[in-house]
C-alpha positions as CSV (number, residue, x, y, z in Angstrom):
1,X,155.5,143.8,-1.6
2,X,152.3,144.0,0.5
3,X,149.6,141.8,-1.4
4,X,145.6,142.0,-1.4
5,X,143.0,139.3,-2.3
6,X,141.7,139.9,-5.6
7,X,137.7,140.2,-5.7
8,X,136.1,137.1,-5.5
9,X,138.6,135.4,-7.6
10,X,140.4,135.1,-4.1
11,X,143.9,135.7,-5.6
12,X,146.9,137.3,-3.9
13,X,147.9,140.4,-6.1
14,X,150.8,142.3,-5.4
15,X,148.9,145.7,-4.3
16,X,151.3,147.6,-7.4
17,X,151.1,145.9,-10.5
18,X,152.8,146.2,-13.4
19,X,150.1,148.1,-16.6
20,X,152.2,146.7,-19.8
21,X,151.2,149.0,-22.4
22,X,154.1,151.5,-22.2
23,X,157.0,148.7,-23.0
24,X,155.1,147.6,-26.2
25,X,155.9,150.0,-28.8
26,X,154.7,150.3,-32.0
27,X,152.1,152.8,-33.5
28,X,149.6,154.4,-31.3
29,X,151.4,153.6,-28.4
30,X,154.6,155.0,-26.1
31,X,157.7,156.1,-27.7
32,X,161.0,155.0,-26.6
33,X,160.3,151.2,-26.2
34,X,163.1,148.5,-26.7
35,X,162.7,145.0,-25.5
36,X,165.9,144.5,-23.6
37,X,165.2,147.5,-21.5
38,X,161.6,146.0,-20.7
39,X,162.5,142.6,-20.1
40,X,164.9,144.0,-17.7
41,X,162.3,145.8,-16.0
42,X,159.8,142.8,-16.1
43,X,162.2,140.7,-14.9
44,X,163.1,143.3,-11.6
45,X,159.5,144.0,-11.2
46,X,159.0,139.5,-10.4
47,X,162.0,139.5,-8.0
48,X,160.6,142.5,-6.4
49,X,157.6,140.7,-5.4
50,X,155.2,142.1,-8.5
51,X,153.0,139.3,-9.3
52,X,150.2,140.8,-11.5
53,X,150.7,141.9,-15.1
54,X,148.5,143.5,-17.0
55,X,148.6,143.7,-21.1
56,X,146.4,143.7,-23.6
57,X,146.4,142.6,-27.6
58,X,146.2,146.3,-28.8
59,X,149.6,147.3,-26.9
60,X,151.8,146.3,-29.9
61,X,149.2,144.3,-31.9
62,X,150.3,140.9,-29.8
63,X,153.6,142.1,-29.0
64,X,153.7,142.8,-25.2
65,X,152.1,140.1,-24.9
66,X,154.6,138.1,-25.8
67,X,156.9,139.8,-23.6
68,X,154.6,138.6,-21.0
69,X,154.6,135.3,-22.5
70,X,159.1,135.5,-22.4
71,X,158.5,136.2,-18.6
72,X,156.2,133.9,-17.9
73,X,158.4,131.1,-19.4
74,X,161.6,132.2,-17.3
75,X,159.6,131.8,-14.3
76,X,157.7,128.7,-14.4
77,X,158.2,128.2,-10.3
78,X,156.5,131.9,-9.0
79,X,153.2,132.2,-9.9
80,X,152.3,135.2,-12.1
81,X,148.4,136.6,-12.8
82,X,147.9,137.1,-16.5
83,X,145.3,139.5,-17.2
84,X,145.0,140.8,-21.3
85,X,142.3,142.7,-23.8
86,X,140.1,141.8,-26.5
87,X,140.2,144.8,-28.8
88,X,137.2,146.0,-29.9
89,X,136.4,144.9,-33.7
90,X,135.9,148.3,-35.1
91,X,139.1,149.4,-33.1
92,X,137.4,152.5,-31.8
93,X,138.7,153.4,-28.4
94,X,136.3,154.4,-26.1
95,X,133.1,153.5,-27.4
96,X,129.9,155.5,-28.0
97,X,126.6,155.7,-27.0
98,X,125.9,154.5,-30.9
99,X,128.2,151.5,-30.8
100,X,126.5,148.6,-31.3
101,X,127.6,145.3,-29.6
102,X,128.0,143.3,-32.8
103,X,130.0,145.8,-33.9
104,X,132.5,145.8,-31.8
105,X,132.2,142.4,-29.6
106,X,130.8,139.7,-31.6
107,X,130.9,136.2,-30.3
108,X,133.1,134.9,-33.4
109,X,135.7,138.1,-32.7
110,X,135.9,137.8,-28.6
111,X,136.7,133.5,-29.4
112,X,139.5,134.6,-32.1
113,X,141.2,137.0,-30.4
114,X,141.3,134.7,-27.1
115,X,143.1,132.2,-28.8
116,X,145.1,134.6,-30.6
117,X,146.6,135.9,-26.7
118,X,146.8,132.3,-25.6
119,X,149.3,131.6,-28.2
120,X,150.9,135.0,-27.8
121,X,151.3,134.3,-24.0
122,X,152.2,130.8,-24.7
123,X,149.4,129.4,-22.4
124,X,146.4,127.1,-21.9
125,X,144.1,129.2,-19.7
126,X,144.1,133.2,-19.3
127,X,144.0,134.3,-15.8
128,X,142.0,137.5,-16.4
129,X,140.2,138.1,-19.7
130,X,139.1,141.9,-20.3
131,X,136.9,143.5,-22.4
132,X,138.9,146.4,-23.8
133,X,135.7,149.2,-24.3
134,X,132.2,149.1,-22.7
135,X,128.8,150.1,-23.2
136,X,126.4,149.0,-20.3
137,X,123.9,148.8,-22.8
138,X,125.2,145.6,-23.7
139,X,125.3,144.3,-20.0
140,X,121.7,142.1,-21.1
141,X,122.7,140.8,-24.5
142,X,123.1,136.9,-24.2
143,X,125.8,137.1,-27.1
144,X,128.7,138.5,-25.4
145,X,127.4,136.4,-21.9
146,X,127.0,132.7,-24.3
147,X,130.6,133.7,-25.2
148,X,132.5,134.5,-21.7
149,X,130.7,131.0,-20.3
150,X,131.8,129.2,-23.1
151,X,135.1,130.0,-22.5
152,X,135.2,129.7,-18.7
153,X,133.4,125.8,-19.7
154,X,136.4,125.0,-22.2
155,X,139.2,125.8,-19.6
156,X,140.8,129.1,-21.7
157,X,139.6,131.7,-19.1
158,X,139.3,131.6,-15.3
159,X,137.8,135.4,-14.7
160,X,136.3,137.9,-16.6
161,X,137.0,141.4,-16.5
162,X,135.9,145.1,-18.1
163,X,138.1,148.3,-19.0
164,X,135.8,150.6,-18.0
165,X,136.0,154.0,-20.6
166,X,137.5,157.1,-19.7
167,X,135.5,159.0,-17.4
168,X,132.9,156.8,-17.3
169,X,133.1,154.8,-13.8
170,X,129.4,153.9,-13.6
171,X,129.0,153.0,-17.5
172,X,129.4,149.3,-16.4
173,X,127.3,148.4,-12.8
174,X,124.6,146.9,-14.7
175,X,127.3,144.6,-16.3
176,X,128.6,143.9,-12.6
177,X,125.0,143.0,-11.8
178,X,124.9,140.0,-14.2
179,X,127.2,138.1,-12.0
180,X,129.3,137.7,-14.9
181,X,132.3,139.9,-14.4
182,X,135.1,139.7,-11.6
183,X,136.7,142.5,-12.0
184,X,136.9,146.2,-13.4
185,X,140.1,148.1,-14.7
186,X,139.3,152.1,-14.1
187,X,141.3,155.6,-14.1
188,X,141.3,156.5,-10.4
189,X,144.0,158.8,-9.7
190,X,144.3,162.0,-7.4
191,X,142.4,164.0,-9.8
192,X,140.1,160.9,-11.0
193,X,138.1,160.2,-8.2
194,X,135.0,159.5,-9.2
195,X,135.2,155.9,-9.0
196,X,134.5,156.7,-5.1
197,X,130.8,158.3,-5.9
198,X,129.6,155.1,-6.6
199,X,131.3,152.6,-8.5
200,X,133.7,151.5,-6.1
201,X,130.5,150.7,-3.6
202,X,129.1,148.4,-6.2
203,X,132.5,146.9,-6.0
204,X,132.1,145.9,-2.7
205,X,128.7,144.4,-2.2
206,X,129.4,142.3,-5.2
207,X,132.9,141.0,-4.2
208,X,134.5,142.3,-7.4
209,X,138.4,143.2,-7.9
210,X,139.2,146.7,-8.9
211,X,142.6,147.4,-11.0
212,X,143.1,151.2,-10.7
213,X,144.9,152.1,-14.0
214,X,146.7,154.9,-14.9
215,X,147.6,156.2,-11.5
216,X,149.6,159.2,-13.2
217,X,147.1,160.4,-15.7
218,X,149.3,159.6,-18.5
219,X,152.0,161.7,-17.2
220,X,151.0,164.4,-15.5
221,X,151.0,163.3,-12.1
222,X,154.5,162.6,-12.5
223,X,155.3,165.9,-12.4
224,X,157.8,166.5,-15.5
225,X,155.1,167.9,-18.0
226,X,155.3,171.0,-19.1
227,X,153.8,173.2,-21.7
228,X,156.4,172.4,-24.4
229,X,155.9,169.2,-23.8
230,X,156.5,167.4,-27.2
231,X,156.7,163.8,-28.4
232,X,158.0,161.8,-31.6
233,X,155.1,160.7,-34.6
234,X,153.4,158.1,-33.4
235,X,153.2,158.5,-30.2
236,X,149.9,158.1,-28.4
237,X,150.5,161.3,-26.6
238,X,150.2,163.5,-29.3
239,X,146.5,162.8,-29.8
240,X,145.3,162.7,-25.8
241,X,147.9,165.5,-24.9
242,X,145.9,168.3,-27.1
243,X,146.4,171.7,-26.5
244,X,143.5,172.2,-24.4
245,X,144.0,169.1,-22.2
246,X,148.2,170.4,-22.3
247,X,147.3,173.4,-21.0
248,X,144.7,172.2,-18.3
249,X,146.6,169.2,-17.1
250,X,150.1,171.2,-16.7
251,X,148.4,174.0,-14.3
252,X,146.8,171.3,-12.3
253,X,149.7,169.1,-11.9
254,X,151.8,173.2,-11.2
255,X,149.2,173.1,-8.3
256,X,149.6,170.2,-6.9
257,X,153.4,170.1,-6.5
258,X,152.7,172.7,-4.0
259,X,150.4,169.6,-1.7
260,X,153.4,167.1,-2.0
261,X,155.3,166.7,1.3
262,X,159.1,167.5,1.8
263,X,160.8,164.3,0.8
264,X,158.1,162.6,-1.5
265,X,158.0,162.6,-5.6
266,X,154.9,163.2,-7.0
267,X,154.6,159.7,-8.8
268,X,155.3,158.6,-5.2
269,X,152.3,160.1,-3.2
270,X,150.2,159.9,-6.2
271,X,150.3,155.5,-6.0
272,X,150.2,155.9,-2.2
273,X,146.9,157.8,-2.7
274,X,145.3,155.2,-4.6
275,X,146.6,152.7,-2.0
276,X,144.9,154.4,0.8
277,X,141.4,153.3,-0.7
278,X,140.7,149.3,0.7
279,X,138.5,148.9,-2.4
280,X,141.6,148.9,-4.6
281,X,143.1,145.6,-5.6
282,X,146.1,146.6,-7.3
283,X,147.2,149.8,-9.3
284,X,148.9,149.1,-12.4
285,X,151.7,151.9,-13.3
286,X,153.4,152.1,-16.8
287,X,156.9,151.0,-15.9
288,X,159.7,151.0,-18.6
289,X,162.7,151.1,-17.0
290,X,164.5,149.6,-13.8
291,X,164.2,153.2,-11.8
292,X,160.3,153.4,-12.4
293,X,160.6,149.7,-11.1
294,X,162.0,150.0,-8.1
295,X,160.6,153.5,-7.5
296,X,156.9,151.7,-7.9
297,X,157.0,148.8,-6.3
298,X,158.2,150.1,-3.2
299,X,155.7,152.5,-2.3
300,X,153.5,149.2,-1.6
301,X,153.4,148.9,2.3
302,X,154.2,152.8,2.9
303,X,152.1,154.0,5.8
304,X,148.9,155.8,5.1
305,X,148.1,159.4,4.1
306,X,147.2,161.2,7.2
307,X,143.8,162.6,7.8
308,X,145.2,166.0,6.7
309,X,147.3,165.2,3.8
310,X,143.9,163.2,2.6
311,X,141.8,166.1,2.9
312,X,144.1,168.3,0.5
313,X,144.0,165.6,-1.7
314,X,140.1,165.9,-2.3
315,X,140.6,169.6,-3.1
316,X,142.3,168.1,-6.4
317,X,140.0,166.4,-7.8
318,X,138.9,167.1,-11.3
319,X,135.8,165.9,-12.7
320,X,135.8,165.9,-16.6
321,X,133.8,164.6,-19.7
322,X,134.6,162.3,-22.2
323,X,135.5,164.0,-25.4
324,X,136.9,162.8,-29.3
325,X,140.6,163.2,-27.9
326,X,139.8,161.6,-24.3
327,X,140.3,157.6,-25.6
């Protein structure tokens, strides 16, 4: 595992990650999740060199989290970077333009659900504490800014951290100007790019850590979806995966199998894409299984994209717009 410093946190992150939410189960989640198959694959992912996990509360209502916490237990020697999610109150996912801070991030609700992941993870202090949504509207409100000092002054949290929404990479650089926040979780992918325009530049001058999250775009840059693509009730993918996004995301990913080099898998050249970018910290792939392990982790210290294969790359970008199905 090749490893990069983490922001101004100064951490050493394993440059692939492990993103949590797919071993959780439970409703509005993955399908297909047991507990002995992830803890298996947790437990690969540590010996593999993977030291940064990412969860959240939502992924199983405490649930992987507790996996987390099971892991964290079994290896009290290594040390592993906890970062988790407060949910937003009114459990909307993204937020609006109309959502209203004390709606969905009141001081009272960011305190209980930070103790309620410290005693799912079974620790005193959280490594990386996330807000789950975000409206930059809010980046000025001294509630939500009384609250994150509060708990970096009491010991439970040593950096703070924002999911940035869907398709929304600059809805957050006034936040980042506060001083406040360490990090930013964002979709940058080979056809989410647009973290580049701006965001990722902010990133920079301001010495924050960048987790690039789902580096397949749920899927399809793995290359196996198709247009009969079905999944059990339940399952998350049923609501993003509408026929309109089916239909668009299957002819993009058809044309991009025709860019990926003799010899490579598509979820193989779509992490070493994100890797190419310096700005990234760590990409977190949804990994439920031993072969998506082992698969992941060792693209980390592949040599880079050439100039040319780069270049095709951009050709597949797609920009698109939030929309009710796009959380």
């Amino acid at each position: 595992m090749r490893y990069r410093r983490f922001g101004r946190l100064g951490w050493s992150v394993g440059e692939v990650g492990y993103g949590m939410w797919g071993i959780a189960g439970g409703e509005g989640g993955w399908s297909g999740a047991d507990d002995e198959t992830g803890n298996a694959a947790l437990r690969a992912a540590v010996e593999l060199g993977c030291n940064f996990f990412d969860t959240a509360w939502i992924y199983g209502r405490g649930h992987s989290e507790e996996l987390l916490g099971d892991l964290l237990r079994a290896e009290p020697d290594r040390r592993l970077y906890v970062a988790t999610k407060i949910p937003p109150k009114d459990r909307r996912w993204p937020s609006t333009r109309e959502s209203r801070l004390e709606d969905v991030f009141p001081s009272d609700h960011i305190h209980e659900y930070v103790h309620k992941s410290l005693a799912n993870l079974g620790v005193e202090r959280i490594d990386l504490l996330q807000f789950h949504v975000w409206e930059d509207a809010w980046a000025d409100d001294p509630s939500w800014q009384k609250a994150v000092a509060d708990l970096r002054d009491q010991g439970l949290v040593e950096g703070i951290g924002i999911s940035i929404n869907r398709w929304e990479p600059t809805n957050v650089v006034k936040a980042l100007r506060t001083g406040l926040i360490d990090a930013v979780q964002v979709i940058y992918n080979i056809f989410d790019q647009a973290p580049e325009d701006e965001l990722f530049g902010v990133c920079d001058e301001l010495d924050i850590a960048v987790i690039a999250r789902v580096p397949f775009d749920e899927g399809t840059l793995t290359g196996t979806l198709t247009l009969d693509s079905t999944w059990p009730e339940g399952d998350w993918r049923n609501s993003y995966f509408v026929p309109e996004n089916l239909a668009a995301s299957v002819a993009r990913a058809e044309a991009l199998a025709k860019d990926v080099p003799d010899g490579w898998t598509m979820p193989e050249l779509a992490l070493r894409f994100i890797l190419q970018h310096p700005t990234v910290s760590t990409v977190i792939p949804g990994m439920r299984s031993l072969r998506h392990v082992r698969a992941n982790l060792a693209t980390s210290g592949a040599a880079p994209l050439d100039d040319q294969l780069m270049a095709t790359m951009r050709q597949h970008r797609w920009d698109r717009e939030p929309t009710e199905w796009s959380q």
